[in-house]
Every structure is written in C-alpha cells, then in structure tokens.
N, C-alpha and C positions, 0 to 999 in steps of 0.2 A: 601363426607367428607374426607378432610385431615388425613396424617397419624400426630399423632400428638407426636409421638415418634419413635424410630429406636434402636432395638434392636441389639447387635451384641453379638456371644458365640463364644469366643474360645476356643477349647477341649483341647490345653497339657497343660492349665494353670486353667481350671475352672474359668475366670473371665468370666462377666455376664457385658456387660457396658449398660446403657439405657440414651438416649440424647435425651431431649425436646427439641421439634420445637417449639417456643415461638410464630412466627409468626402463627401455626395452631395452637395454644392456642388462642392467639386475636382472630384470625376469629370463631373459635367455639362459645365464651363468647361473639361474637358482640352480639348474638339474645335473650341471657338470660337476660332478665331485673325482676325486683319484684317492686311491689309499694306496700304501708301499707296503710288501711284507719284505720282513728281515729272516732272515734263517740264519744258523751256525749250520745245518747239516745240511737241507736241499738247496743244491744248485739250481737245478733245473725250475725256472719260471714258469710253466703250464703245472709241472706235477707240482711245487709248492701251495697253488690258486688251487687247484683241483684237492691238496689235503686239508687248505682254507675250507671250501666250502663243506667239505666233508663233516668236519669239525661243527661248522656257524649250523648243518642241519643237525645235527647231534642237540648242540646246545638248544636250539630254538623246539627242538623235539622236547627235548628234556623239560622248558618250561610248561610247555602244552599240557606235557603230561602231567606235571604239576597240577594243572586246573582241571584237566579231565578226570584225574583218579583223586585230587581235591587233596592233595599231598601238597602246595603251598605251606601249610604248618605242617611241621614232621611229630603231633601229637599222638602218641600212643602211649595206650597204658599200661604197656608194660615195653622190657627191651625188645623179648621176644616180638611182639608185635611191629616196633620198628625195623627191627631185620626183617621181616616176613613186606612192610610197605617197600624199604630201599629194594630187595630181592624183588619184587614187581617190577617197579621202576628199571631196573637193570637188565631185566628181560627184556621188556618193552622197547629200551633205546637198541639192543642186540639188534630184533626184529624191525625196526626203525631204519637203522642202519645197513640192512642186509637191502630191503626194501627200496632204500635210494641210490643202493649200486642198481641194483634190476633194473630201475626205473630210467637211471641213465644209460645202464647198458641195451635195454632195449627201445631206445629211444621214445620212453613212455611221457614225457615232462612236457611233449609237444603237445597231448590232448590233458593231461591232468595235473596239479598241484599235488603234492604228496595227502594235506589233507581232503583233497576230491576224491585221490582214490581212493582212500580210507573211508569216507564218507561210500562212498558205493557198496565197501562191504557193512556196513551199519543196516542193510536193510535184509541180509540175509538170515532167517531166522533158524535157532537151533532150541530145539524141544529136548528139554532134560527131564529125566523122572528118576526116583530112586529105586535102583535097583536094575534098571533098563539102561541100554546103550542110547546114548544121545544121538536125534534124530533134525537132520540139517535138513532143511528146507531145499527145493531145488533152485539152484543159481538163474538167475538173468545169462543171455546170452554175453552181455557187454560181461558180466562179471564172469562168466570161462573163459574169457577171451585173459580179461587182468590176472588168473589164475596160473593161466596156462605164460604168460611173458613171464610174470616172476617164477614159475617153475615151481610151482605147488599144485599140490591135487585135493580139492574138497574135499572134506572128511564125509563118507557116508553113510 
C-alpha cells in the first residue's frame, strides 16, 4: 500500500503541512466498489445477497457450460436436437446448482472453487462397452472425501 499522504513538521514555526497523493488515493478506491439490491418480496438483507449469489453461480455456470458442451450457438439440425442440447443444459445447471448448496453447506469453498472441484472429478475414469455395465475407475482419496460431503456414492 501506497503512502497516500506526506507529512512534514517544522519546529521554529510550528506549522504542520500534510499533501495528498491523489494518485495513491485512485489506486486505493480502485477496489472498493458497493452494489444495492432492490426487492419487492425479500426483506431480509443476508437471505436476499445469499439468493444473489445463488442466482450470479447459476448464470456464470450457465455460460461455462455454454463453452464447455460448445452450446454458445444453439445450432442444430433439427428441433428435436435442440431440445435434446437445452434438456442437457438444464440438467447440468440442476446438478450445478445442488452442488453449490453442498459446497456451502459443507463448508467446502474454503479449499475449492466450484470449478476445482469439478476439475477433480475430470480425472476419474469410466470404461463403457456395449452391452456391459460401465466400469468406474477407483476414486483418489481427496475425491471420496468430495463424494462423501456432497452426499453421493460413486457409481460401481
């Protein structure tokens, strides 16, 4: 942190001068912002910010998943097809969404980012064949630990 002032004392006169550094004024005030939310139904300030952020992980998931399942253009060639993309999408924000309750209710946000944990399951592999039951890889420890807070059981 900048100084963001400079004092100077001269003693045979007792004057006391103090000069603002404007420019370490800006740089301070970049990172303080405030937003206000309005409601007609919730009163309550904690649960209102709490259905905020609810909300901003939904949408901020939603675009992800846009880039991840590459659903940015909603092209298909036929309707059926576009109902079968939205229907993924819709699933996905479901399980998105169940996910950052768990996450906060089990105070999981202190070691991980919604996309870290997600990233952790990306390396569990599942072996499919036709005709045979699909055959899940055995989990990391760290990853029955994340299984077991959301309150899911590896499929095996």
């Amino acid at each position: 942190m900048a100084a963001i002032s400079s004092l100077a004392l001269t003693s045979s006169r007792f004057v006391i001068s103090v000069r603002t550094r404007e420019d370490a004024v800006r740089e301070e005030r970049k990172g303080h912002r405030f937003f206000a939310l309005v409601s007609n139904e919730v009163k309550d300030p904690v649960l209102a910010l709490v259905i905020y952020r609810r909300k901003d992980i939904v949408e901020k998931a939603f675009g992800n998943l846009k880039e991840r399942l590459n659903c940015r253009r909603l092209l298909a060639s036929s309707e059926a097809s576009l109902d079968g993309k939205l229907f993924v999408e819709f699933v996905a924000l479901i399980y998105l969404a169940y996910i950052n309750g768990k996450m906060s209710e089990k105070d999981l946000y202190k070691d991980y980012t919604m996309d870290g944990l997600l990233l952790e399951f990306e390396s569990i592999q599942v072996i499919c064949e036709p005709g045979r039951a699909p055959i899940v890889r055995e989990a990391l420890e760290k990853q029955r630990k994340i299984y077991e807070a959301l309150e899911v059981s590896p499929r095996q």
